[in-house]
C-alpha positions, -999 to 999 in steps of 0.1 A, spaced: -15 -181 28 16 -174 8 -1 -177 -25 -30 -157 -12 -5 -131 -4 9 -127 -34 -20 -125 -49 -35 -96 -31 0 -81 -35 -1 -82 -76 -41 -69 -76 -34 -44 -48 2 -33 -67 -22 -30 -97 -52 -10 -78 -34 14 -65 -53 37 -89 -85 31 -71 -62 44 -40 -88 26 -15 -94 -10 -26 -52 -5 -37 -47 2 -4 -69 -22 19 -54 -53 -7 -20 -41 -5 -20 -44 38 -42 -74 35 -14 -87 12 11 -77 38 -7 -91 67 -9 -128 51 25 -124 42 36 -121 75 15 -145 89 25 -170 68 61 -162 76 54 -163 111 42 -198 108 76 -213 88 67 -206 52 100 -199 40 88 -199 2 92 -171 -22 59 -168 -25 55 -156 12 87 -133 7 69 -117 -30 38 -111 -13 52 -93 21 73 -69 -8 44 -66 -27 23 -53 5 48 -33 17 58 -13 -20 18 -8 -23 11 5 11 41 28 8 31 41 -23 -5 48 -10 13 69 18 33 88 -4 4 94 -25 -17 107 2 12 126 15 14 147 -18 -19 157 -20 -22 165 16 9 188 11 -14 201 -24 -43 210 -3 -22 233 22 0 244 -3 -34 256 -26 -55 267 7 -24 292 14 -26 307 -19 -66 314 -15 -61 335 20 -54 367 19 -21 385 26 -21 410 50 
């Protein structure tokens, strides 16, 4: 499960332009991580692959953050000012 993790970690870190399939690998990464923690895996491996899932699904978050705060900030320049 550790290697697994990792691996999911490295091609979700390295998805995250395709924001979806970066995303879903990135948890899935960070779920098997932590599951394999959980069960006494104290490699490195297990350790990469939780950090790797947790920097990817951060950075999703932040990503969808700013283009949330985009959208308002551009829908509030369309309206008119009265």
């Amino acid at each position: 499960m550790a290697t697994s993790s990792v691996i999911l970690g490295i091609i979700g870190f390295l998805g995250l332009s395709c924001v979806g399939t970066g995303a879903i690998l990135s948890f899935i990464g960070l779920i098997l991580g932590l599951v394999a923690k959980s069960r006494g895996n104290t490699s490195g491996r297990c350790t990469a692959g939780i950090v790797l899932g947790w920097i990817g699904t951060l950075l999703v978050v932040l990503f969808l953050l700013a283009v949330s705060i985009r959208a308002v900030i551009d829908q509030q320049s369309i309206l008119p000012r009265y």
